[in-house]
N, C-alpha and C positions, 0 to 999 in steps of 0.2 A: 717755170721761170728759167731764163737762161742768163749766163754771165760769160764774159770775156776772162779767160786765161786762170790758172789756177790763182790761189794766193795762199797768206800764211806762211810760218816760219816753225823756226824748230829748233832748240837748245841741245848744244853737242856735249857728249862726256868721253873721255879718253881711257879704255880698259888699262891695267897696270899691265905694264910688259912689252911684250912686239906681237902687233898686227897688221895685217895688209884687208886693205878698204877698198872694192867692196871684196867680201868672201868668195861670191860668185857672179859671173856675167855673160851673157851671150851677146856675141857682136857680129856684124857683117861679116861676109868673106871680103880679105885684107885689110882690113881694120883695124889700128893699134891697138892695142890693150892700156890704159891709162889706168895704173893703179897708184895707192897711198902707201909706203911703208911707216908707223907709228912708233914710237916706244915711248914710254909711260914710267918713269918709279916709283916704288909704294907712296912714298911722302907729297907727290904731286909739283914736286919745282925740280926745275933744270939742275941736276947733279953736275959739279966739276967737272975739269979735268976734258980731256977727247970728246966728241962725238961720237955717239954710234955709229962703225961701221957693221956695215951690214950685208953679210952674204947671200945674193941670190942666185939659186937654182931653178932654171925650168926643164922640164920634162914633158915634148911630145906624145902624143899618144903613136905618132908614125914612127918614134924609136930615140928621135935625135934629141941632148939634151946640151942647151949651154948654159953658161953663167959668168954674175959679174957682181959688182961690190958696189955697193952707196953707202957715202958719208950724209947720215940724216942732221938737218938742219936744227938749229935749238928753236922752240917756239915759248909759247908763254904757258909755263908746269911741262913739258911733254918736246922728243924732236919728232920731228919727219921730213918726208923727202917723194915727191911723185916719181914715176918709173912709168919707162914706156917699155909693154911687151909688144916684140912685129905682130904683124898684121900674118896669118896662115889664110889657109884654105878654105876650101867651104868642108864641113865635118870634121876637123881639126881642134883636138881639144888642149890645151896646155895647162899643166899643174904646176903651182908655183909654190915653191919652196923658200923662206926665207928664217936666218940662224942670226942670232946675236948672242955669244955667249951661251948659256943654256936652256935661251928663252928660242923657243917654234913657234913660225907661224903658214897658214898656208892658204891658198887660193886655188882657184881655180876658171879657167876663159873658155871657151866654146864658141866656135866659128861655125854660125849656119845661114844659107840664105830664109831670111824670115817674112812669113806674108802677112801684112796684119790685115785678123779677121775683118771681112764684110758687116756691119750693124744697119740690119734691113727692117727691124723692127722692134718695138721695146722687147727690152730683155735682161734678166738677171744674170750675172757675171755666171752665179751655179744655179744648175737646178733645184740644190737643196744647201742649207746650211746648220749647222750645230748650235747650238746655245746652251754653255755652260750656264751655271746658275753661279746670279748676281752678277755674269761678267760681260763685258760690253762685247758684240759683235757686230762689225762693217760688213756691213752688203753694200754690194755694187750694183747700179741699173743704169744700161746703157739705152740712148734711144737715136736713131736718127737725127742729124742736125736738121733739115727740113720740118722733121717734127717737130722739135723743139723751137723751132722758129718763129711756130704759130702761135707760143708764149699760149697754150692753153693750161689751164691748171691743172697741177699734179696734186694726184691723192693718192694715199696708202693706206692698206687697211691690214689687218693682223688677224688671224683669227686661232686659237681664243681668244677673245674680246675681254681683255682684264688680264690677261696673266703673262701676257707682252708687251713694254712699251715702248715707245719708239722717242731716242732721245732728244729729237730736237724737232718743231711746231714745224719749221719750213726746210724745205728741201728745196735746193737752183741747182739746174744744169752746169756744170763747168764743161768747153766748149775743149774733147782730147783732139790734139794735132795729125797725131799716128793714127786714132781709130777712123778721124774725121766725121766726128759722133760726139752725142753731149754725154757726161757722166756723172751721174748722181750718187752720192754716198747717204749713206743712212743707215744708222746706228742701233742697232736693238739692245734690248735687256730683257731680262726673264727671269724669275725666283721657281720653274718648273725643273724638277727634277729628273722627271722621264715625260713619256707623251712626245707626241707631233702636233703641229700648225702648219700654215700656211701664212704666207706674205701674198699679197696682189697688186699693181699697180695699174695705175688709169692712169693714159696719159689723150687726152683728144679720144680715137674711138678704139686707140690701143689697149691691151691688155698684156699685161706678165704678171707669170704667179710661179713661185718658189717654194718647196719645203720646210720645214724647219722640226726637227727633232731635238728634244733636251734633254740635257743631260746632267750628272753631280759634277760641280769644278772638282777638280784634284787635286788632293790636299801638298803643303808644301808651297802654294804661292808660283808653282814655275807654268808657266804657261807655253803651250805646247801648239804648235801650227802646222797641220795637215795640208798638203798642196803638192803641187806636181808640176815639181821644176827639171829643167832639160841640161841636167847637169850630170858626172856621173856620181855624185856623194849621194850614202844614207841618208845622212843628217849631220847640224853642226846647231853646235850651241852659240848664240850671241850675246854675251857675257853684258855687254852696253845698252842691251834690253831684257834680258833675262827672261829671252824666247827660244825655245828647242823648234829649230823647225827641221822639220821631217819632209825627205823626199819620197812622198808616195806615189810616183812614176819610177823608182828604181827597181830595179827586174827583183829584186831579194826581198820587194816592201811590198810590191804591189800583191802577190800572190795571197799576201798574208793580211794586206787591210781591205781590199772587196773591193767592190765600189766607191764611185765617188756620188754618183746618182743615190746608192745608198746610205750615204754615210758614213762610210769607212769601217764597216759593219766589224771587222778585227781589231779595231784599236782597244778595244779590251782584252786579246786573245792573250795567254803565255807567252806565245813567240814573240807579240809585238812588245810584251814588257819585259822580255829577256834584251831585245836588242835597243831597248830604255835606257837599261839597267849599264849596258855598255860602253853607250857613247856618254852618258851619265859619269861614268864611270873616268872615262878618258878624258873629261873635261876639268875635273875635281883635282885630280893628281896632276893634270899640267897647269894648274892655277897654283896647287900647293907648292910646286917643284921652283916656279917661278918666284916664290917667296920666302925659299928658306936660302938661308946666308950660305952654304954646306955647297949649293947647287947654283950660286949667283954670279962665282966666279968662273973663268974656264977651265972647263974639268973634261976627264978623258971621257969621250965619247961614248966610248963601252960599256963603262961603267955606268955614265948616264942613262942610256936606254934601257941594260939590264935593271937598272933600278924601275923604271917608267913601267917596265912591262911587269915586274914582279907587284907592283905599288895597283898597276891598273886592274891585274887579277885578284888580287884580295880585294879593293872596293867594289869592282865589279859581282864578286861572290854572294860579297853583303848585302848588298843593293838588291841583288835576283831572286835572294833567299824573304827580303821586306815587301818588295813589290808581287813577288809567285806565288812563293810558298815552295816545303821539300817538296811534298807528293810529284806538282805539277812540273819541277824543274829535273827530277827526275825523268818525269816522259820525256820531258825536251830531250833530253839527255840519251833516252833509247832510242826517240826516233832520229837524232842525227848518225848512228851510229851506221 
């Protein structure tokens, strides 16, 4: 089945502090940069007094860096303010820095000419996919608009037969602009703990079929998203979904999670929960920092950071010693050396 244009909506929540919206973006070559800057207080309503002003820094990857100030707007609980970064080059990356007081926040743009893939015949987004246990995952199936056009019926199958379900009866084409190709989402679930399957679809006298490996969710409730984005970050945690997503195209990630054909066959490995344990780590103490009365006002700089990095080395410690173990963070340990 096919349908005209996306639809559907979606409810916003505002992290406490300062943020800039989106995290990350890649744009044409000369193409503004249109970002959010946020601020948010614990209590959720518009505090007294001034506006935030708000200092922004950016920094090219070609050397040059400037900067400038916004007064963020009051809204309803929370202010903000859009901000236009220029438009660079093509391979031009810019890092955005932005200070209120002792709250950071930070982004990141990337300028590349982008070609969106060919979609010559049905096909899933990956070759293969993961399925935590009990937790929902989206797959993507792309097909030809022409095919989809002939409004033949789609069917999916799952194999094992029982121990994947698929959570919704019908599946429609939504008609993407950019791919100029229909795209089907579809939702799985699984109570398997290890083991592989397969996904197949039928669409007319097409075929695509997909992998799927299971796995144990990870305890603690944080959910964690593998993918390979064209940015230069690790990882950054999104506090407003309470998703770690992980850059596994970064030249320091990739070596250590394998494939993506296979699975990401390292995301169990020491190193990849040593460098968990870190950005974990970094996340916690500038959430804390942003909440204590001590660190709310403006304070020397120095001090601040000395504190951030002393605060981030001891939970980072804890964190590598729960998630490792001694023995294994020891190796880490000789083999960096």
């Amino acid at each position: 089945m096919a349908a005209d244009g996306p639809g559907g909506g979606s409810t916003q929540t505002h992290q406490v502090g300062l943020s800039i919206v989106p995290s990350s973006s890649t744009l044409d070559p000369s193409m503004a940069g249109r970002l959010t800057l946020r601020y948010r207080e614990r209590d959720a309503t518009v505090p007294g007094g001034d506006a935030p002003l708000v200092h922004v820094q950016v920094s090219l990857l070609s050397g040059e860096t400037y900067a400038f100030a916004e007064t963020l707007k009051p809204r309803k609980g929370y202010f903000s303010k859009g901000i236009r970064i220029r438009g660079e080059q093509d391979g031009e990356i810019a890092n955005v820095f932005a200070r209120y007081r002792s709250h950071r926040a930070e982004a990141s743009i990337r300028w590349r000419t982008r070609e969106a893939p060919v979609i010559e015949e049905l096909q899933w987004q990956r070759r293969s996919y993961t399925l935590q246990t009990s937790k929902v995952r989206r797959a993507l199936l792309y097909a030809p608009w022409e095919i989809v056009a002939n409004d033949d019926e789609l069917t999916i199958q799952v194999s094992p037969a029982g121990v994947i379900q698929i959570t919704a009866d019908e599946h429609i084409f939504q008609y993407d602009y950019e791919l100029n190709a229909g795209v089907c989402v579809v939702d799985l679930i699984s109570d398997q703990q290890d083991g592989t399957g397969t996904i197949e679809a039928t669409l007319g006298d097409q075929r695509a079929t997909a992998d799927l490996r299971f796995s144990q969710a990870r305890s603690g409730g944080l959910e964690i998203d593998l993918d390979i984005h064209d940015i230069p970050r690790r990882a950054w945690f999104e506090e407003s979904t309470g998703v770690l997503r992980v850059n596994a195209g970064h030249q320091a990630l990739s070596r250590i999670l394998g494939s993506r054909d296979e699975g990401w066959p390292g995301q169990h490995s020491s190193a990849f929960q040593a460098m968990l344990a870190e950005v974990l780590a970094t996340t916690i103490v500038r959430h804390s920092l942003s909440r204590t009365e001590e660190y709310s006002r403006d304070s020397d700089i120095n001090v601040l950071f000395s504190t951030f990095d002393t605060k981030v080395a001891t939970v980072a410690g804890r964190l590598q010693r729960a998630l490792i173990g001694a023995e294994d963070l020891k190796a880490i340990a000789g083999s960096s050396r």
